[in-house]
Biopython code that builds the backbone (N, CA, C, O; Angstrom):
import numpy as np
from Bio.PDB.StructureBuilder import StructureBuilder

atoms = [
    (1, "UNK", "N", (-10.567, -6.513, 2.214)),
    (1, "UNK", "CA", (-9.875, -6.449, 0.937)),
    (1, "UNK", "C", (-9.305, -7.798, 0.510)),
    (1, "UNK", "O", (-8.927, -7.830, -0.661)),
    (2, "UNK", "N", (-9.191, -8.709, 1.088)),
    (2, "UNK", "CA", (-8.708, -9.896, 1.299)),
    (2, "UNK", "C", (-9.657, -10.921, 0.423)),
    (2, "UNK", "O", (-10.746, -11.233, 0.905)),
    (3, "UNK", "N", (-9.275, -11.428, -0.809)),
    (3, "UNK", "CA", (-10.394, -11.993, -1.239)),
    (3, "UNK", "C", (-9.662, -12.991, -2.414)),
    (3, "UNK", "O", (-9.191, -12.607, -3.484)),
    (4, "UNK", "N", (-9.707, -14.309, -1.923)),
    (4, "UNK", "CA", (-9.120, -15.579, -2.953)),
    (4, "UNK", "C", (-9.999, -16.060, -3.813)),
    (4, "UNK", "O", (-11.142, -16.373, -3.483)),
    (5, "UNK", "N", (-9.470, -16.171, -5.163)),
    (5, "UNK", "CA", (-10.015, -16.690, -6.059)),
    (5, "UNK", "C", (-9.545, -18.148, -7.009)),
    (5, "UNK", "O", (-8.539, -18.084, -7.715)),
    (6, "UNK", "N", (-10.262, -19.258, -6.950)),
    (6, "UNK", "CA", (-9.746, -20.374, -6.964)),
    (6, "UNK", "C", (-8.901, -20.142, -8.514)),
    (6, "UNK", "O", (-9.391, -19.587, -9.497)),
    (7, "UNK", "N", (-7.649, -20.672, -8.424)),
    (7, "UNK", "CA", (-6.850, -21.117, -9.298)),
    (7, "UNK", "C", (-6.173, -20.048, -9.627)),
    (7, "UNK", "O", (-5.450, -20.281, -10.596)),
    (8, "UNK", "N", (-6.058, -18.447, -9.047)),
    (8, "UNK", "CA", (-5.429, -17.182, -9.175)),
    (8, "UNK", "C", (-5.028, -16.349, -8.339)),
    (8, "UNK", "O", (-5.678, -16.210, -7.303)),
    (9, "UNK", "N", (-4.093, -15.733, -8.522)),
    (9, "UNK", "CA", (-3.339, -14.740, -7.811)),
    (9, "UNK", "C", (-4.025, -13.080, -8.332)),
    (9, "UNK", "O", (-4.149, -12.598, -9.459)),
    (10, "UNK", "N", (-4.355, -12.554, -7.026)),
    (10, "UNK", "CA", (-5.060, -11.051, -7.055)),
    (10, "UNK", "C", (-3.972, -10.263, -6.327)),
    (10, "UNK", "O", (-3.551, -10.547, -5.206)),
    (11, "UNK", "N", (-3.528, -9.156, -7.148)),
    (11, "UNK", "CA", (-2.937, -8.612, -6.252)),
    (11, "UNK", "C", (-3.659, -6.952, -6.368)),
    (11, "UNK", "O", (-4.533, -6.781, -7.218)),
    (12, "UNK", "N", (-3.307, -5.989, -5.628)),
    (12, "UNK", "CA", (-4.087, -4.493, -5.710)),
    (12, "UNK", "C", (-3.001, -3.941, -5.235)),
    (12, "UNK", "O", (-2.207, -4.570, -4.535)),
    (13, "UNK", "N", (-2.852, -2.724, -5.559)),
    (13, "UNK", "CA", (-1.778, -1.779, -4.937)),
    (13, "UNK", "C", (-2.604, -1.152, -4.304)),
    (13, "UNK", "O", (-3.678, -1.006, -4.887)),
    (14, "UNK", "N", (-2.486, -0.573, -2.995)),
    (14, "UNK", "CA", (-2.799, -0.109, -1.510)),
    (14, "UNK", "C", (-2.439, 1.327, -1.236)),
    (14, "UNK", "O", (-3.265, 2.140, -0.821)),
    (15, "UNK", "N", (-1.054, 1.638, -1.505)),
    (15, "UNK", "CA", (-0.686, 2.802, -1.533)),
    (15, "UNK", "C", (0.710, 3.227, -2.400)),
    (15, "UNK", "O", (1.691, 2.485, -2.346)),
    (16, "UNK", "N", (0.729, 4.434, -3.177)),
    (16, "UNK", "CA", (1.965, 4.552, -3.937)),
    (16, "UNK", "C", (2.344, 5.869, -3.507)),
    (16, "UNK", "O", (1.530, 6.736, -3.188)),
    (17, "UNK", "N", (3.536, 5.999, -3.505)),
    (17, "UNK", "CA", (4.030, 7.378, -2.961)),
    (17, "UNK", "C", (5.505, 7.222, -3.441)),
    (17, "UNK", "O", (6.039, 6.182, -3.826)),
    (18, "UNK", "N", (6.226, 8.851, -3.310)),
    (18, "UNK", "CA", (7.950, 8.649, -3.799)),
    (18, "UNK", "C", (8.276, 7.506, -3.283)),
    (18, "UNK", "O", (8.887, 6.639, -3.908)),
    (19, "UNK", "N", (7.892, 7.403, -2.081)),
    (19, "UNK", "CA", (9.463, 6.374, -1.553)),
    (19, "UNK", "C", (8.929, 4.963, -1.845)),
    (19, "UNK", "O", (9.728, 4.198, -2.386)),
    (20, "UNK", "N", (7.663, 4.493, -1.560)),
    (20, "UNK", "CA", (7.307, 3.457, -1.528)),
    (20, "UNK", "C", (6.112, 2.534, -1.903)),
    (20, "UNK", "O", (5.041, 3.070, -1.620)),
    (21, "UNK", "N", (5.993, 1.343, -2.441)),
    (21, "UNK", "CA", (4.509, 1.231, -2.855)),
    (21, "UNK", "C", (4.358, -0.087, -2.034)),
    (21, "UNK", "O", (5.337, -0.779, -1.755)),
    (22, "UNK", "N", (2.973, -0.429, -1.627)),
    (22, "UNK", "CA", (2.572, -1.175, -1.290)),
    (22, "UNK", "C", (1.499, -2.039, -1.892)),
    (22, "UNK", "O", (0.376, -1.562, -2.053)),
    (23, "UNK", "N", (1.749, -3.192, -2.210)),
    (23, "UNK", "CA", (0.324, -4.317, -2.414)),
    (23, "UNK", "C", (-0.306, -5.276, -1.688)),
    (23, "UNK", "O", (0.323, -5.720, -0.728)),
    (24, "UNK", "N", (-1.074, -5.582, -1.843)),
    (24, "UNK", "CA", (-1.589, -6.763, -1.407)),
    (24, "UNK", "C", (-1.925, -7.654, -2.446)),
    (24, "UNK", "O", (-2.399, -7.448, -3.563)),
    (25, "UNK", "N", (-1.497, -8.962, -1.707)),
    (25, "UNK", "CA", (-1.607, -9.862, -2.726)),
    (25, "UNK", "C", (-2.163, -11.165, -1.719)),
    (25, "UNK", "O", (-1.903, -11.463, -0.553)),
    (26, "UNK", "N", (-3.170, -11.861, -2.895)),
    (26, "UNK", "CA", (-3.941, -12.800, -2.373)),
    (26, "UNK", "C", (-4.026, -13.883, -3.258)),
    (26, "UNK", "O", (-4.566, -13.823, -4.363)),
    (27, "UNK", "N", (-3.360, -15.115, -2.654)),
    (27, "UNK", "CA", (-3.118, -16.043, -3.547)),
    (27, "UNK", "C", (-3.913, -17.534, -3.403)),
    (27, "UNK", "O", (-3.563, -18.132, -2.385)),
    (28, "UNK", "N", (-4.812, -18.174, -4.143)),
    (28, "UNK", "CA", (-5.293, -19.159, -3.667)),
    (28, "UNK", "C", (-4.446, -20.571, -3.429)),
    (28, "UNK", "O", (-3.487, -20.595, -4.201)),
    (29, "UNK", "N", (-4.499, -21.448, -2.805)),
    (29, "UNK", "CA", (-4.184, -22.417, -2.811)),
    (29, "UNK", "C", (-3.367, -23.154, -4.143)),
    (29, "UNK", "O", (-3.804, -23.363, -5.275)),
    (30, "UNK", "N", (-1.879, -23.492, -3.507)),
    (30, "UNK", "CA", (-1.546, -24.176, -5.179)),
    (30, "UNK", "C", (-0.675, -23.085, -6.119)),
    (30, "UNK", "O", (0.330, -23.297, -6.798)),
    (31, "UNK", "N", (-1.415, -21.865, -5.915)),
    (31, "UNK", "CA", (-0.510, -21.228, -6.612)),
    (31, "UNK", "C", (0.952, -20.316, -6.534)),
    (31, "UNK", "O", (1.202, -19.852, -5.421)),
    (32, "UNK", "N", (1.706, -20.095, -7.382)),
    (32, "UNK", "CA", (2.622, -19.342, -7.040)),
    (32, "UNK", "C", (3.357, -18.242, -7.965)),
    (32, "UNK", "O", (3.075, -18.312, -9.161)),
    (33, "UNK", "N", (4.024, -17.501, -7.673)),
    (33, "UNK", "CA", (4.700, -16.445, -7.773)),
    (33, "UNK", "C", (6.152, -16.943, -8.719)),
    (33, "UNK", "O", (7.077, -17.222, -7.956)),
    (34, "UNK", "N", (6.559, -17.122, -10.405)),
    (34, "UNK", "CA", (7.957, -17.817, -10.679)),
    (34, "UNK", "C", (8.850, -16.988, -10.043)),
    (34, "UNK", "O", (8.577, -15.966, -9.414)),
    (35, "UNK", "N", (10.056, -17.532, -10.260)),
    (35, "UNK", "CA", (11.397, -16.851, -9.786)),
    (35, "UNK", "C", (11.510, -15.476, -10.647)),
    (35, "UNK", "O", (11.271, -15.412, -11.853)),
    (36, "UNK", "N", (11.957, -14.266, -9.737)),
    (36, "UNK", "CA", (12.063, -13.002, -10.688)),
    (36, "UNK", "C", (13.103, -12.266, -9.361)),
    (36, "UNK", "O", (13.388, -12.539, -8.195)),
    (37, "UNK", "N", (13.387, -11.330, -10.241)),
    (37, "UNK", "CA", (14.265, -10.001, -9.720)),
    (37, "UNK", "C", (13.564, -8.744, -9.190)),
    (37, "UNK", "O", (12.349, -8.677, -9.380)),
    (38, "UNK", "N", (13.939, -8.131, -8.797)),
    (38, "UNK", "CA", (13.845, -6.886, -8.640)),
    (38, "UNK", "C", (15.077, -6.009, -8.730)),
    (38, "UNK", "O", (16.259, -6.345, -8.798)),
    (39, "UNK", "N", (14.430, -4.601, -8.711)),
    (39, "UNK", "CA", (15.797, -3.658, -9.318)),
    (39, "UNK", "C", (15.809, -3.078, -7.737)),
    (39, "UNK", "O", (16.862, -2.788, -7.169)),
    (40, "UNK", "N", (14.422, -2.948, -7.082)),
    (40, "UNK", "CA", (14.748, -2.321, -5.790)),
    (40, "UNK", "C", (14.473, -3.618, -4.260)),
    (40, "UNK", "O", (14.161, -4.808, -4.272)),
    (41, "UNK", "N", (14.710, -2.856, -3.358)),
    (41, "UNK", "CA", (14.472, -3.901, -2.360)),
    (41, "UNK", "C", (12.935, -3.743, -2.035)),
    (41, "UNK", "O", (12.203, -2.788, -2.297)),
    (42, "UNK", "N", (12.579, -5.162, -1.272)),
    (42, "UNK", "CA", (11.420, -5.087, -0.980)),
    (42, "UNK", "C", (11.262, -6.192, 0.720)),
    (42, "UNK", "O", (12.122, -6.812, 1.344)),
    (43, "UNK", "N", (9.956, -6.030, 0.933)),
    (43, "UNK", "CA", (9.995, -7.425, 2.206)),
    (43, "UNK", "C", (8.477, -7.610, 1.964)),
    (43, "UNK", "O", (7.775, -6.754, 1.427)),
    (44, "UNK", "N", (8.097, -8.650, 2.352)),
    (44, "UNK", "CA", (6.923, -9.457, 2.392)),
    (44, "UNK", "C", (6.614, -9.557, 3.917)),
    (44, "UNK", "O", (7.282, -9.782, 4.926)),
    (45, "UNK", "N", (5.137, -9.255, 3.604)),
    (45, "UNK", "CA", (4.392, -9.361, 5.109)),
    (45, "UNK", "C", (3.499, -10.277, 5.013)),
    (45, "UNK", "O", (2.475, -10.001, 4.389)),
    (46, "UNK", "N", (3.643, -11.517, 5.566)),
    (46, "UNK", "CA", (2.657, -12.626, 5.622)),
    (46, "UNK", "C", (1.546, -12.048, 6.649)),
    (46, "UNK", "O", (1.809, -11.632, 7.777)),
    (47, "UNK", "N", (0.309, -12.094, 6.084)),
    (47, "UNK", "CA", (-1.180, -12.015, 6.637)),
    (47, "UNK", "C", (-1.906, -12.798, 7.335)),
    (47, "UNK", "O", (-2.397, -12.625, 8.451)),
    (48, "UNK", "N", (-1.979, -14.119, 6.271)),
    (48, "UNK", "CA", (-2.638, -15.095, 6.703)),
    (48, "UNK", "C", (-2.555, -16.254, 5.337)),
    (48, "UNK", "O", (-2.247, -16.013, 4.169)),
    (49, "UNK", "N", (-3.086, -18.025, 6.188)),
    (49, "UNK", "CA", (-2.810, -18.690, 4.926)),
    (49, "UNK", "C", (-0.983, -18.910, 5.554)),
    (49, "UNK", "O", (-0.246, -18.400, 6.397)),
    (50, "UNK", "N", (-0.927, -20.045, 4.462)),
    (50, "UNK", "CA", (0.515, -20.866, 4.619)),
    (50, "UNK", "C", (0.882, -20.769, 3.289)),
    (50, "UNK", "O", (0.146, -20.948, 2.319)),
    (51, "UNK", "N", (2.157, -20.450, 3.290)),
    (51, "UNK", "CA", (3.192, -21.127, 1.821)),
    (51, "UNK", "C", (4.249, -21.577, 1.995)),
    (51, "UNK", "O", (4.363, -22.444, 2.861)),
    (52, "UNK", "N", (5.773, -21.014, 0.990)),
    (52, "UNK", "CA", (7.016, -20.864, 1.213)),
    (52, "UNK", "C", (7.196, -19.573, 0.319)),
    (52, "UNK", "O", (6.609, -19.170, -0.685)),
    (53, "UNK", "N", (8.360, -19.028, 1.167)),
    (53, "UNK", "CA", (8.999, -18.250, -0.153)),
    (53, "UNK", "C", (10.523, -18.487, -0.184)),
    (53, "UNK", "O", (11.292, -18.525, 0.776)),
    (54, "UNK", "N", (10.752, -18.617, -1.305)),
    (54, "UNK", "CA", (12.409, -19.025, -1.384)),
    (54, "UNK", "C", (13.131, -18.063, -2.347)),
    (54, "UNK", "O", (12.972, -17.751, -3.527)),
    (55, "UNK", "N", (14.312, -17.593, -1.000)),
    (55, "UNK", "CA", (15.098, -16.397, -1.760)),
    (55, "UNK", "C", (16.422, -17.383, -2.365)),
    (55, "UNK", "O", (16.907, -18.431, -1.939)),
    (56, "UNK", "N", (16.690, -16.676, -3.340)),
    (56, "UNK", "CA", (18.509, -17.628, -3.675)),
    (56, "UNK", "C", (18.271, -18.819, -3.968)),
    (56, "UNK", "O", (19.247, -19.342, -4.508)),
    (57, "UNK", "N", (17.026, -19.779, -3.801)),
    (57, "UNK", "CA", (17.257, -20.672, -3.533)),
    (57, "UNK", "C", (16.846, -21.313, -2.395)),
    (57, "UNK", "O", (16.208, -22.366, -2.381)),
    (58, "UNK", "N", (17.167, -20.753, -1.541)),
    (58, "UNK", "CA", (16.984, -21.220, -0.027)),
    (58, "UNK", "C", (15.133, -21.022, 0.389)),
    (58, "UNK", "O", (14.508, -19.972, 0.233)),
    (59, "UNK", "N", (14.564, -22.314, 0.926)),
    (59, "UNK", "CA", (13.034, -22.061, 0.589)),
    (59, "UNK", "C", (12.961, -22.038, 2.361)),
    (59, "UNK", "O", (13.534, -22.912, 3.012)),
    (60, "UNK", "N", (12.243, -21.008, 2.964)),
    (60, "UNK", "CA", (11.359, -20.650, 3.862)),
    (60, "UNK", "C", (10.025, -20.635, 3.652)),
    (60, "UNK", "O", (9.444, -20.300, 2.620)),
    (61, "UNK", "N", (9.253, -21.265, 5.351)),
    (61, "UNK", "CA", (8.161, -21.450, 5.700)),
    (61, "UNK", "C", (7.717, -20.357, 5.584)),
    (61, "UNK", "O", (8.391, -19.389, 5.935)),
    (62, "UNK", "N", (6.144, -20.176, 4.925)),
    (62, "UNK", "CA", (6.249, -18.708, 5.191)),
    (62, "UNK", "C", (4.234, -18.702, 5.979)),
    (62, "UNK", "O", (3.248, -19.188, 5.424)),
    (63, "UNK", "N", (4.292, -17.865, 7.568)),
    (63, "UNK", "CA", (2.833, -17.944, 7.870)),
    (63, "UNK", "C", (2.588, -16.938, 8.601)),
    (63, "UNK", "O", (3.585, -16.466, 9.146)),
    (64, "UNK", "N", (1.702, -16.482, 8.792)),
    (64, "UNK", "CA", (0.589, -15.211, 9.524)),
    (64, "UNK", "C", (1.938, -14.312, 10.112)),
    (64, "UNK", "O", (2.474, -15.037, 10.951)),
    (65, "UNK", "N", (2.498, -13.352, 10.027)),
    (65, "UNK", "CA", (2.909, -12.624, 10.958)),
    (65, "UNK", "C", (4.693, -12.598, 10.521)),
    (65, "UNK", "O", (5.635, -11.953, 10.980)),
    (66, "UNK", "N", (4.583, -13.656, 9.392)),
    (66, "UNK", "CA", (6.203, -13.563, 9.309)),
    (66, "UNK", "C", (6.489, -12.331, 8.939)),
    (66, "UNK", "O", (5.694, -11.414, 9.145)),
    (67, "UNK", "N", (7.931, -12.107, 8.207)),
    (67, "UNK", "CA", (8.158, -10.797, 7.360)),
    (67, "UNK", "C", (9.281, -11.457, 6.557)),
    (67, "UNK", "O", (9.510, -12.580, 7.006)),
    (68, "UNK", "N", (10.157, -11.091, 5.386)),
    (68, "UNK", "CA", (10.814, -11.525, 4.511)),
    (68, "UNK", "C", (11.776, -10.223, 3.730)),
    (68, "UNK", "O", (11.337, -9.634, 2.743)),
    (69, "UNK", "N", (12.849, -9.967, 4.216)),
    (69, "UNK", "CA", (13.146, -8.834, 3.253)),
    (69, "UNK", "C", (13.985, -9.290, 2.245)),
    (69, "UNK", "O", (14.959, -10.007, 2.475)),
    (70, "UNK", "N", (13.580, -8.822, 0.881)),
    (70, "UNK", "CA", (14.427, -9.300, -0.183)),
    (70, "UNK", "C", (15.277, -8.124, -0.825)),
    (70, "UNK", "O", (14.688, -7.343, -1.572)),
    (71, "UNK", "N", (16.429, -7.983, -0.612)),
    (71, "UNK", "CA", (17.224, -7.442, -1.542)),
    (71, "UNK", "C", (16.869, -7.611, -2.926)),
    (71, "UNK", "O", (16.055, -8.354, -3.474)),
    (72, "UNK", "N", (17.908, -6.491, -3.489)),
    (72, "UNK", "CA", (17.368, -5.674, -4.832)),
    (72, "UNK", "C", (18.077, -7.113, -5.566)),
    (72, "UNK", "O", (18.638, -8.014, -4.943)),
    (73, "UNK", "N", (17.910, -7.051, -6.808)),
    (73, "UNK", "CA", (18.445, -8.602, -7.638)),
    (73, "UNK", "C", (18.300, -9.709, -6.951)),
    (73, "UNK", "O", (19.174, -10.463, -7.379)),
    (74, "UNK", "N", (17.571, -10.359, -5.954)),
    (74, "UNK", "CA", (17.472, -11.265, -5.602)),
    (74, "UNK", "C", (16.878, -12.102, -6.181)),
    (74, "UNK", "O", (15.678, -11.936, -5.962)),
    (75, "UNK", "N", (17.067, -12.996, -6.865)),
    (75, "UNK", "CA", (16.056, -14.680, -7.281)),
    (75, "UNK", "C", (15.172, -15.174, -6.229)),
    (75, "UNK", "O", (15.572, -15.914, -5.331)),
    (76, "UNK", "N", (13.615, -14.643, -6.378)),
    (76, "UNK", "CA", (12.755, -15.465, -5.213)),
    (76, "UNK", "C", (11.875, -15.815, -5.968)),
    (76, "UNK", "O", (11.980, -15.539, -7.163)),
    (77, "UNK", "N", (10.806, -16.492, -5.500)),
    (77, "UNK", "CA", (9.544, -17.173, -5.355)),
    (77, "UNK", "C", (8.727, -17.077, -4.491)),
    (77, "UNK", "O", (9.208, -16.516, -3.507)),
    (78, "UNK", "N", (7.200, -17.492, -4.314)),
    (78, "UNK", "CA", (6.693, -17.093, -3.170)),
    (78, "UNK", "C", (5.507, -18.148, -4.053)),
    (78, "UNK", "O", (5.241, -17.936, -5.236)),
    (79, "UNK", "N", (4.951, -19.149, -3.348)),
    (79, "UNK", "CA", (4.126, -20.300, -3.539)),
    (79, "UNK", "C", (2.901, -20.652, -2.288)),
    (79, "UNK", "O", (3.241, -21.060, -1.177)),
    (80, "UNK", "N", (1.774, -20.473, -2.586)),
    (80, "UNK", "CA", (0.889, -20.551, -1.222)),
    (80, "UNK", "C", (0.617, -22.535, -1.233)),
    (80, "UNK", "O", (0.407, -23.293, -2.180)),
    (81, "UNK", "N", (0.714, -22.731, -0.144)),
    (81, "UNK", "CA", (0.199, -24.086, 0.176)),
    (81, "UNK", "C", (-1.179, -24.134, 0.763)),
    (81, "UNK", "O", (-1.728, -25.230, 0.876)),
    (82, "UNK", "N", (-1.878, -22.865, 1.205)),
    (82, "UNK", "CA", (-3.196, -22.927, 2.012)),
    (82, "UNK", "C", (-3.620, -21.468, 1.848)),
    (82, "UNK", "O", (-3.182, -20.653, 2.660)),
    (83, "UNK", "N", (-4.682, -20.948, 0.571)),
    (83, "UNK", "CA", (-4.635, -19.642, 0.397)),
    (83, "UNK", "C", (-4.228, -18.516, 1.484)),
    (83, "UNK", "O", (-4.679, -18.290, 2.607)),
    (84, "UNK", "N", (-3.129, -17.846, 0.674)),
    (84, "UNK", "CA", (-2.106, -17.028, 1.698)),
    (84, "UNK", "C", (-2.077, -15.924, 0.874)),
    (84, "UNK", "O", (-1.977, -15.940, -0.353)),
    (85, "UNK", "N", (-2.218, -14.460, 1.977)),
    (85, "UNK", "CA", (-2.317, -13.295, 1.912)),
    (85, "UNK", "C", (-1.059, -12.382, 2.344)),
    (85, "UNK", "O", (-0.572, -12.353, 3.474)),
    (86, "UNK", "N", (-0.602, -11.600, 1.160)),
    (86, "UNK", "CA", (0.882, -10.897, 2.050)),
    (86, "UNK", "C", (0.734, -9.799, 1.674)),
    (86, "UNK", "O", (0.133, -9.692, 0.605)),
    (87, "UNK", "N", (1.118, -8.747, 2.239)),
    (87, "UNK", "CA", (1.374, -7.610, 1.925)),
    (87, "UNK", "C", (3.612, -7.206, 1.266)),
    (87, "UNK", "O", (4.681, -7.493, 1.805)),
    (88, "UNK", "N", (3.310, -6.579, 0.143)),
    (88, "UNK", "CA", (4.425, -6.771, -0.264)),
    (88, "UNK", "C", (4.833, -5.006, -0.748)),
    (88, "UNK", "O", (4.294, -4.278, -1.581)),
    (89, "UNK", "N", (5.977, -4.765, 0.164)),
    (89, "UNK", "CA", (6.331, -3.250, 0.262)),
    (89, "UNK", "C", (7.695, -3.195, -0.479)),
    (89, "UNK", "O", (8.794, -3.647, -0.157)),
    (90, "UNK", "N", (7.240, -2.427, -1.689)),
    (90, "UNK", "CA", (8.496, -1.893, -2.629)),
    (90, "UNK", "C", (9.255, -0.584, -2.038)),
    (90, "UNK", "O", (8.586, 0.388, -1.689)),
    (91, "UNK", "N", (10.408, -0.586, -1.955)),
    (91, "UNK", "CA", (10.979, 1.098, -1.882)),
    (91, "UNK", "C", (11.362, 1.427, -3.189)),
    (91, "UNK", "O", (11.862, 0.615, -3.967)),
    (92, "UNK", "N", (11.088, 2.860, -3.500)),
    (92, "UNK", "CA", (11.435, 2.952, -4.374)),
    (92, "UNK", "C", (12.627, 3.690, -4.169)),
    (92, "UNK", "O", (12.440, 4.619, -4.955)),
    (93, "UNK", "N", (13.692, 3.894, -3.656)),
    (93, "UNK", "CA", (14.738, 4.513, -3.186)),
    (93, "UNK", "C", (15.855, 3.318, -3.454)),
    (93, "UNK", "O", (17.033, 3.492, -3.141)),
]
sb = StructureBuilder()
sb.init_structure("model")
sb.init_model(0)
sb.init_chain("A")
sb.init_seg("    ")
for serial, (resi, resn, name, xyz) in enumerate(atoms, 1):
    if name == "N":
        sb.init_residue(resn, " ", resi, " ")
    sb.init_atom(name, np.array(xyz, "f"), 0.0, 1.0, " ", f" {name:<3s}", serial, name[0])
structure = sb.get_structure()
C-alpha cells in the first residue's frame, strides 16, 4: 500500500470505525504537512523514510518505528526529509 509519488503527499484511510480512524500516509521527499490543529487526539506511527515532526513548536526526528502522540489543539507539522511513510490514528472519542 505504500507508494510515493514525486512532489506529493498520498494519504488513504485504512480503517474507520466509532472510536477510531486510521490512515496512511505517504509522503515523498521534500514534502510536508503545514501547521494545523486537531479537535481530537491523535499519534503518528513512523513506517519508514526520515523526516521531523514538530509539535508546539518543538521539532523531533522522526524514523522507522517511532510513535508521536499529539494532543487535541495541538500546533504540529510533519515534513519528510527521505520519502517517509506513517500511519496516523485519529480517536474519535
Amino acid at each position: 500500500m505504500v507508494k510515493f509519488f514525486k512532489g506529493g503527499v498520498v494519504s488513504k484511510t485504512i480503517i474507520e470505525t466509532k472510536e477510531v480512524e486510521i490512515s496512511l500516509f505517504c509522503m515523498a521527499t521534500g514534502q510536508s504537512l503545514s501547521e494545523h490543529t486537531s479537535s481530537r487526539p491523535a499519534m503518528i506511527h513512523i513506517l519508514r523514510g526520515r523526516g521531523e515532526v514538530a509539535l508546539a513548536g518543538e521539532t523531533y526526528e522522526a524514523k522507522a518505528n517511532m510513535w508521536f502522540y499529539i494532543p487535541r489543539n495541538l500546533p504540529h507539522t510533519v515534513y519528510s526529509k527521505k520519502d517517509m511513510a506513517f500511519l496516523l490514528i485519529l480517536s474519535k472519542k
